[in-house]
N, C-alpha and C positions, 0 to 999 in steps of 0.2 A: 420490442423487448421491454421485460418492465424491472424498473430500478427501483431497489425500496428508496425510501423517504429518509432523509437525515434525520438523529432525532433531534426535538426542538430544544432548545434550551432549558437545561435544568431535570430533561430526561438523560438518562442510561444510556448507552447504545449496547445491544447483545453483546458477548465475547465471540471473538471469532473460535469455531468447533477445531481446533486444535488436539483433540483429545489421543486420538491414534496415533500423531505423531509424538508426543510426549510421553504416552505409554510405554512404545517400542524400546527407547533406549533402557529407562527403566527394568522392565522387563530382562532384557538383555542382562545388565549389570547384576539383577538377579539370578539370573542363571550360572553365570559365570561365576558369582559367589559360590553359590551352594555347591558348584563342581570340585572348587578349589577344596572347601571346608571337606565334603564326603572325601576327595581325595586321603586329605591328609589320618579323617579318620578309619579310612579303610586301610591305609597301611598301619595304622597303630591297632587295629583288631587283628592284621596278617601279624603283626607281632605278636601279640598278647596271647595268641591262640595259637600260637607255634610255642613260646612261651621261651622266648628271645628276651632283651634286655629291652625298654625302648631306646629304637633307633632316632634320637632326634634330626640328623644329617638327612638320612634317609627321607623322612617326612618332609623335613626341607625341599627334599630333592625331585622329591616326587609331586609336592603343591605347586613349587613353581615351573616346574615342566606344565604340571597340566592349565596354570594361569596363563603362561604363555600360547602354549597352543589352543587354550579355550577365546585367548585376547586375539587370535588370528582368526578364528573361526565366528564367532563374533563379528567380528570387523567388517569379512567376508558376506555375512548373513545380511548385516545391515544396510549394506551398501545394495545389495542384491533385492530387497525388501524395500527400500525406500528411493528403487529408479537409477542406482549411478553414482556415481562422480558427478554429473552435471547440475545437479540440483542443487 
């Protein structure tokens, strides 16, 4: 088996390739953004275009239902994608 070489003094040692795992969450946290924000602004277009009052509650109501169930599904994705619990 071959094992690289320490480096020597005064050298760098590479970064370890971390890259995928760092991404993932990221990613994640973006998705979950943009669902929240398109939520809230699609019920303020169902209003505006029905041509209702804006409902602020409403909006409320509707962003964080869909944070919450996007923060579980999420949750769900990640663990499923990255092996487990056991890791």
């Amino acid at each position: 088996m071959h094992y690289p070489t320490p480096p020597q003094r005064g050298e760098l040692s590479p970064p370890p390739n971390r890259a995928p795992a760092v991404r993932l969450p990221w990613l994640l946290w973006l998705l979950w953004a943009t669902i929240v924000l398109s939520t809230g602004y699609i019920s303020w277009q169902t209003d505006l275009a029905a041509g209702r009052p804006l409902n602020m509650l409403g909006i409320a109501i509707h962003s964080t239902l869909a944070g919450m169930i996007g923060l579980l599904v999420l949750t769900w994705l990640e663990v499923r994608l990255t092996g487990g619990l056991d890791t």
